[in-house]
C-alpha positions in Angstrom: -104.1 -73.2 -121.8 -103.2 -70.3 -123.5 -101.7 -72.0 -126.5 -104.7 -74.0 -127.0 -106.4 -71.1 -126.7 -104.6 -69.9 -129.7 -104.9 -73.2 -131.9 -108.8 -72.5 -131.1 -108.3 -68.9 -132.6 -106.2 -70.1 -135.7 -109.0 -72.7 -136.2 -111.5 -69.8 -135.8 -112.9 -72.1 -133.0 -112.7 -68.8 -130.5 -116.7 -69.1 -130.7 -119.5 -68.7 -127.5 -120.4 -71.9 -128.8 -116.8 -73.4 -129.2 -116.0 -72.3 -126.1 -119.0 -74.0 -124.3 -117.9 -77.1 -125.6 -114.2 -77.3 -125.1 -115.4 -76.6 -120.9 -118.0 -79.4 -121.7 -114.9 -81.1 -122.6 -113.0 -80.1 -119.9 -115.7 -81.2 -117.4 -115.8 -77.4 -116.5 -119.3 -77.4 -117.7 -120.7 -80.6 -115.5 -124.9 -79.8 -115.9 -124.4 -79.5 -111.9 -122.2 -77.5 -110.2 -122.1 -75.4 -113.3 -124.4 -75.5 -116.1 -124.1 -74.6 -120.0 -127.0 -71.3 -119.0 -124.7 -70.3 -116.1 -121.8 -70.4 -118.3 -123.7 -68.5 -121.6 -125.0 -65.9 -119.1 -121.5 -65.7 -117.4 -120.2 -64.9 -121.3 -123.1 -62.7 -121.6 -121.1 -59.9 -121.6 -119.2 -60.4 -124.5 -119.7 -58.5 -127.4 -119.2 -60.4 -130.3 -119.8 -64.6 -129.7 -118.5 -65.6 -132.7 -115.0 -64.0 -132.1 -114.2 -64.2 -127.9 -111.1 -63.1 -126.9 -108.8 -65.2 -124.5 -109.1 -62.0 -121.8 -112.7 -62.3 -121.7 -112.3 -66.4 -121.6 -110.2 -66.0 -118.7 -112.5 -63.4 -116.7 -115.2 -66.1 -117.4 -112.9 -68.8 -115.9 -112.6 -67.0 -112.8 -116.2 -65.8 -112.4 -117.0 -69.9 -112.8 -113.8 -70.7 -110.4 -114.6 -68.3 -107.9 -118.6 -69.7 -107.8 -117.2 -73.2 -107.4 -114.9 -72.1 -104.7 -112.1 -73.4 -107.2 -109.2 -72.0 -108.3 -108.9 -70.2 -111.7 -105.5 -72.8 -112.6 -107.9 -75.6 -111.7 -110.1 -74.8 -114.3 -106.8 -73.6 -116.7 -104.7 -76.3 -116.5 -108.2 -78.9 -116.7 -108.4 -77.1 -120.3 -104.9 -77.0 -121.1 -105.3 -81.2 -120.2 -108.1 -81.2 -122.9 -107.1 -79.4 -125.7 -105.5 -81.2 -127.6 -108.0 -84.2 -127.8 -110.7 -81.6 -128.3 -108.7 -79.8 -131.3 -108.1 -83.5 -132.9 -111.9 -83.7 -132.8 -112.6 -80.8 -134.5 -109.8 -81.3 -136.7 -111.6 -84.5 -137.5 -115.1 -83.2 -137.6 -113.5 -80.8 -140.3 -112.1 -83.4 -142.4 -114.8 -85.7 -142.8 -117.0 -83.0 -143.7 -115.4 -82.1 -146.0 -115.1 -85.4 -147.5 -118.2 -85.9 -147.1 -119.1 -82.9 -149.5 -116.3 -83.5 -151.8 -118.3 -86.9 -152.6 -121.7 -85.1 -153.8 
């Protein structure tokens, strides 16, 4: 998980927001057992959202593991499992944006 992670940084993905939605991913974030508002008020510690560092990422991890009775390398290697699909699809997202724009 950690080198995803660091794909997410390079990418400048390392968001609140980016976050949220690689666990949405992930299944992490299921709108049952753990929501997107326990999650956001889990991170809301974190002093800057646009720039989260991969300590803080892992201290939410375990606050959401240990509320789910789950182990933190559950919810680590469930990430790990998703990265890469979800950095393709922001890779993507990236690209056709900016083909779209290079057309106007």
């Amino acid at each position: 998980m950690d080198a995803q992670f660091e794909k997410l940084v390079k990418m400048g993905k390392n968001t609140l927001d980016g976050l949220i939605q690689w666990m949405k991913d992930a299944k992490i974030i299921d709108g049952i057992k753990v929501t997107e508002e326990k999650a956001r008020e889990v991170f809301s510690e974190t002093t800057d959202p646009k720039n989260v560092n991969l300590e803080k990422f892992k201290e939410v991890l375990t606050k959401l593991a240990t509320d789910q009775k789950k182990t933190v390398e559950e919810f680590t290697k469930t990430l790990a499992d998703e990265g890469p699909k979800f950095a393709d699809a922001l890779k993507a997202g990236a690209s056709a944006l900016k083909d779209a724009l290079s057309k106007k």
